[in-house]
N, C-alpha and C positions, 0 to 999 in steps of 0.2 A: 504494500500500500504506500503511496506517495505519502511524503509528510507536506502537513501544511505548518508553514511557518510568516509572519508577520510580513506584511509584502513590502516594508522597507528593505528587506533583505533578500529580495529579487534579483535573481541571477548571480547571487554570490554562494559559494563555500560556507558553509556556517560550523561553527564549532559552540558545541553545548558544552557547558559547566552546571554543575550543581552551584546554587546560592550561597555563598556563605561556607564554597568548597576552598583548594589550595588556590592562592594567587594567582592572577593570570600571570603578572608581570616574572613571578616566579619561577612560574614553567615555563618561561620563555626564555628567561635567563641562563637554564638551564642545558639551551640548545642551540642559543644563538649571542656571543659574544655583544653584540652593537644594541640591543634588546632597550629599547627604551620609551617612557611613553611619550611623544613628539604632541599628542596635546589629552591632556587626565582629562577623564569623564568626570563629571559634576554630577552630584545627586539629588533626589531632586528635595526643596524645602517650600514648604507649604508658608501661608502668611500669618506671622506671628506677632506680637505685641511683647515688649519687655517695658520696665519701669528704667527712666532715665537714672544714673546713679549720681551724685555727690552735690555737695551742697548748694552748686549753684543751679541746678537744674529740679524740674519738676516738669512730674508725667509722663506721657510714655509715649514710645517711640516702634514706630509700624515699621517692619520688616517685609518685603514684597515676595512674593511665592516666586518660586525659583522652579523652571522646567530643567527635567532631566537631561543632560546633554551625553551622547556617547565621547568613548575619546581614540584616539589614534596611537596604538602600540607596533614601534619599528621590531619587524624578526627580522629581516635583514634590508640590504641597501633598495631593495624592489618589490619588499613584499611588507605590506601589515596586516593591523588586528582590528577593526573597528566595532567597539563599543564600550559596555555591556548594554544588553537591549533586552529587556526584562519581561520574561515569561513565567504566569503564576501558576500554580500546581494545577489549576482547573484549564488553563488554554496549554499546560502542557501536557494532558491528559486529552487533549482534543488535538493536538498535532498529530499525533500516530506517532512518536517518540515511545520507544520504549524503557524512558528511564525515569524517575522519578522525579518533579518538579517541588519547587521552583527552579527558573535557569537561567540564567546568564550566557546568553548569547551573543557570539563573537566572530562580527562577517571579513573573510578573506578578501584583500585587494591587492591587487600585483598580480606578479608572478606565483603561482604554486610549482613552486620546484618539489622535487621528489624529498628534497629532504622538509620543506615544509608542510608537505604529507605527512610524512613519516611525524614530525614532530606531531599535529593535529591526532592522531591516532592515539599516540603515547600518552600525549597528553589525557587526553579521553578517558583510556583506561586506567592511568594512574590517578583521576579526578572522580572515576566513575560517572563518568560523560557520554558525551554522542561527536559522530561527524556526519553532519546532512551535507551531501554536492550539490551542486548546483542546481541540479536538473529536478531536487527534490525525490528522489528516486533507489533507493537499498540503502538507506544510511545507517553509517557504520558505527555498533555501540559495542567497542572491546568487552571483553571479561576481565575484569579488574583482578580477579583472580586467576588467569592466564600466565599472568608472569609472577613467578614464586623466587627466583635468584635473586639474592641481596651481596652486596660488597661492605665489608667496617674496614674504611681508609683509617688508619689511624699511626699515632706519630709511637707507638710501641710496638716493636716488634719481639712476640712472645717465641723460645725456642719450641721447638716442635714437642719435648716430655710437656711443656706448662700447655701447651695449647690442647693436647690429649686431655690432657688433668681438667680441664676447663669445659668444654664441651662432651666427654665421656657421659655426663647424665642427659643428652638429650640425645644422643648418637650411641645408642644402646648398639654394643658387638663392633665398635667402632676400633679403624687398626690403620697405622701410619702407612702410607704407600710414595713410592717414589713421585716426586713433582718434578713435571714440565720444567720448571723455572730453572734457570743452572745455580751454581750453589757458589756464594760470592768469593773471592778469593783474598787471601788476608785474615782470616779467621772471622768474617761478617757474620751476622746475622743471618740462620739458616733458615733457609725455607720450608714448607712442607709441605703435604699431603695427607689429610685425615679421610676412609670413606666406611659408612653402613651400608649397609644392605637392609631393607625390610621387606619381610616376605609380602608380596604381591603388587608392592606399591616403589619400586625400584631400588635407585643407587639415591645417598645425600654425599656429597664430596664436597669437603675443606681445601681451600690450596691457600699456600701462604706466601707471601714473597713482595718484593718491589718493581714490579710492574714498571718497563718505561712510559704506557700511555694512562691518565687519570682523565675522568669525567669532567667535563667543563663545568658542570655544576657548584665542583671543589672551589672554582676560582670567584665563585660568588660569596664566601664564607671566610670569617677571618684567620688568618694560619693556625691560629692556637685551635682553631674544631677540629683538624683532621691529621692526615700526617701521610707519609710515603708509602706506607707497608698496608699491603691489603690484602684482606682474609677472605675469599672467595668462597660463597657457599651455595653451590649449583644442583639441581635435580634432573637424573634422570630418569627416563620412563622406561617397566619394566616391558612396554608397548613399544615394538618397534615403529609403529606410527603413532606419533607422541599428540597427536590431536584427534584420536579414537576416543568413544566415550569412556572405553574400563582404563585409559590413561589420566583422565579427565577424572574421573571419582578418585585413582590414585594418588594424585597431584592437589583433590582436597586435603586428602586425609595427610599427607606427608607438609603440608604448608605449613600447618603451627611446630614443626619440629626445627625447621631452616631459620625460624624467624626465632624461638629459642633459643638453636647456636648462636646467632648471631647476636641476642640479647645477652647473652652467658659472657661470649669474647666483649662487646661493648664495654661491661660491668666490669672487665678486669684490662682491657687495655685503653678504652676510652677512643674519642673519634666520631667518623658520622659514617652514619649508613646511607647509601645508595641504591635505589634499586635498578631493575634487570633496564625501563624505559630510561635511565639518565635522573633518576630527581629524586632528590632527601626524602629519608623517610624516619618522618622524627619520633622521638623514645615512645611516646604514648599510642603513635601509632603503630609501633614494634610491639608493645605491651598486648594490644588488643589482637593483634594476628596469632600471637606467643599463648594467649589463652583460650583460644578456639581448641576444641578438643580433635584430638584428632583419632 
């Protein structure tokens, strides 16, 4: 079914947000360096009356109602974000959206380059959002729960016995294996490899080490949140098509155990978590995935 959406936003890309979800300016930052808003939306203020203050004044002073204006967010040199343009639970229940309302809507202008797709998508899912095209026609609403891989960049780098010791209670039968990463030379800080196995719902694997590429995210954050060393903790699927449904109920149940490791390592080396799309994923919301039962 087409969506219908407010016909100011005819013939453009639109990207849904939940109200009151992560920042846009946020997730943009996240993916695009130059990310800025080139003119902020104004919200809108209705007409109010205050009492004049101090001793030489008396009475009061009318304040004029202010219409809503959207505002213009740069992703890059030929593409932006124009709004928020506000949809409430009941016309978002009458769009054919299939996401919960209210929303914050945000129309594409420029270029969509593939990477500003890509970002729209990420963002999406990691907001618990939508992407309507243009055309109004198959708009795309990720599974937020889709991507379970988290990263803790952090400026401690734990040896491999302390990193066992530390996540062993959420990676039950869990055993060091060789890592990818080469092993620094000068007596550095060693890398590692932690993996589980759980019967029917795959592999969970730890890799530890100093990666030369970090998420652009990091650089929006000041040095003391995060640090060089990062503990990777990826799922695989005992599914060889890893987007089959008995992959998909496995990838439930195994999510609150990735987001434990990686609350476990947090709590003892400190830093920021990353998820799989590029963007922070802060303690409380680490906390709430961490006590899903699995």
């Amino acid at each position: 079914m087409d969506v219908a959406l407010p016909p100011v936003l005819d013939g453009r890309s639109v990207l849904a947000l939940p109200t009151g979800g992560p920042d846009v300016l946020a997730l943009a930052s996240a993916w695009f360096a130059d990310a800025a808003w080139l003119r902020e939306p104004v919200a809108a203020r209705t007409s109010t009356e205050r009492p004049m203050t101090g001793a030489r004044f008396r009475g009061m002073v009318v304040e004029d109602a202010v219409a809503a204006q959207p505002g213009e967010l740069r992703l890059t040199g030929a593409s932006t974000l124009v709004g928020p343009h506000p949809l409430d639970a009941d016309a978002t229940r009458a769009s054919g959206l299939r996401v919960a309302g209210p929303l914050a809507l945000y129309a594409l202008a420029g270029e969509e380059t593939a990477q500003v797709r890509g970002w729209c998508v990420a963002a999406a899912r990691h907001a618990a959002g939508a992407v309507v095209p243009a055309q109004r026609a198959q708009a795309v609403v990720p599974d937020p729960a889709a991507a379970v891989d988290l990263t803790l960049w952090s400026p401690v780098p734990l040896a491999p016995a302390e990193v066992l010791a530390v996540v062993r209670p959420a990676m039950v039968g869990a055993r060091v294996q060789p890592t990818e990463l080469p092993t620094p030379a000068g007596g550095g800080p060693q890398p590692c490899g932690v993996t589980a196995t759980f019967d029917y719902d795959g592999e969970v694997t730890l890799s530890s080490g100093r990666p030369l590429d970090a998420p652009l995210v990091l650089s929006t954050l000041g040095w003391r949140e995060y640090g060089p060393w990062a503990y990777r903790v990826t799922w695989r699927s005992p599914d060889e098509a890893a987007d089959s449904p008995l992959a998909a109920i496995a990838r439930q149940r195994v999510a609150p155990t990735l987001a434990r490791v990686v609350a476990a390592l947090l709590r003892s080396a400190g830093g920021t978590v990353v998820d799989a799309g590029g963007f922070v994923v802060a303690p409380d919301e680490l906390d709430r995935r961490s006590a899903a039962r699995r």
